[in-house]
C-alpha positions in Angstrom: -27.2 -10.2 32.9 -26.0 -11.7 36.1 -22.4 -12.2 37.7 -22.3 -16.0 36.8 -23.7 -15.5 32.8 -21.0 -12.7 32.5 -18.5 -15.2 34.4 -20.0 -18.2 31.4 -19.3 -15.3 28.8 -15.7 -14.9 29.9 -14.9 -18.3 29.8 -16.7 -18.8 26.6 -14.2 -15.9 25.0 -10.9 -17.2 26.5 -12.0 -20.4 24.8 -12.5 -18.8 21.4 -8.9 -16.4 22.1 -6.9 -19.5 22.8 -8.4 -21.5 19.6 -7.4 -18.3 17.4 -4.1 -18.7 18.8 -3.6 -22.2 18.0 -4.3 -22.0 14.4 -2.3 -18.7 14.5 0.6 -21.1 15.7 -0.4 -23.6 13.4 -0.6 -21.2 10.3 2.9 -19.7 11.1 4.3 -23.4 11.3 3.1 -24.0 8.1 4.4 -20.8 6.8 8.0 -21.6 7.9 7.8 -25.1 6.8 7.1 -23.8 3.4 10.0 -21.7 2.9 7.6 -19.0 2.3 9.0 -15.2 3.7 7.5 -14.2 7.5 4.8 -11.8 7.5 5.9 -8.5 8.2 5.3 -6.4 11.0 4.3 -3.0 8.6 0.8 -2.8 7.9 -0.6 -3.8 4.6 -1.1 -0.6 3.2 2.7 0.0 2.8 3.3 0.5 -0.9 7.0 -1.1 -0.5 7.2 -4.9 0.3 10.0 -5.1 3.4 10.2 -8.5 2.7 11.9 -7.7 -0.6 9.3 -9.7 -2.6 8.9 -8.4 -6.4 5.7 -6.6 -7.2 5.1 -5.9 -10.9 2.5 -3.1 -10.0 4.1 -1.3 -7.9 5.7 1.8 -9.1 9.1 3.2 -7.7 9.2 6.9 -7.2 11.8 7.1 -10.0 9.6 5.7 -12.5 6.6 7.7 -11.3 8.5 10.9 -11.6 9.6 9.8 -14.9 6.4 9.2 -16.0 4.9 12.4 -14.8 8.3 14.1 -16.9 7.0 12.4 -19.6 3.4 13.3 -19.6 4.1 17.0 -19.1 5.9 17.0 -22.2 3.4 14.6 -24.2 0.6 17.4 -22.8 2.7 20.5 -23.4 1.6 21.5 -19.4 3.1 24.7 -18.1 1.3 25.9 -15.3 -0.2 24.7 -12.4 -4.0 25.3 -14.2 -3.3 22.2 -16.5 -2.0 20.1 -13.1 -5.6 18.2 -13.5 -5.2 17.2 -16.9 -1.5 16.1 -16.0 -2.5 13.6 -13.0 -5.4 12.4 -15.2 -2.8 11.6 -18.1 -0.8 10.3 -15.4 -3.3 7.9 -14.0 -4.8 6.7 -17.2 -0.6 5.5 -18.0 -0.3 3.9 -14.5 -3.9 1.8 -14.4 -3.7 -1.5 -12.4 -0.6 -0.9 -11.2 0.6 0.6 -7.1 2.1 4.1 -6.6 1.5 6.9 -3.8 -1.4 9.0 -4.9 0.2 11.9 -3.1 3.8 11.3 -4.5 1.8 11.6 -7.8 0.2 15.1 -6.9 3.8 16.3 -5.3 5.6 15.8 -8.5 3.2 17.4 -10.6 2.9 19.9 -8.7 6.5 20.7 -8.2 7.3 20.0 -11.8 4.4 22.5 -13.0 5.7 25.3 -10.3 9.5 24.8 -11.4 10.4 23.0 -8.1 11.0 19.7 -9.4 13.5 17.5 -7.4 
């Protein structure tokens, strides 16, 4: 590849950076004009929605440990052997809906070992 087709291959890439930018603009015009909330900043994968928007499947902590109070009962658990059969329960209650896989395991896991919060 020579100097001038790298130079052609710049050019052609500032070209398609500054388009993206201009429907970025556009989109975030149209996004304001709406009313609708501004993208936030955290990254997707956040389980909580900083823009305060109301997601029916997420789960709070609270409720999660709740529910994993609940199924140790329903299961008659005791010891940290029967954590599997907890977190299956717990899983099979909570399908479709968003909660913290390793929230999930924690509270098991300290309810089962007598360390519960």
């Amino acid at each position: 590849m020579s100097i001038e087709d790298s130079r052609e291959e710049l050019e052609d890439l500032k070209h398609q950076v500054e388009e993206l930018r201009l429907q970025v603009e556009e989109l975030r015009s149209a996004v304001e004009g709406a009313g609708l909330p501004k993208p936030s900043s955290r990254p997707r994968a956040a389980i909580v929605d900083p823009g305060g928007i109301y997601d029916p499947r997420i789960v709070r902590d609270e409720d999660l440990e709740q529910v994993v109070q609940e199924t140790i009962k329903e299961t008659g658990a005791t010891s940290g052997k029967q954590m599997g059969i907890v977190i299956k329960t717990v899983r099979g209650k909570l399908r479709g809906k968003r909660y913290k896989e390793e929230e999930l395991k924690n509270s098991v896991r300290a309810h089962l070992s007598g360390k519960a919060r």
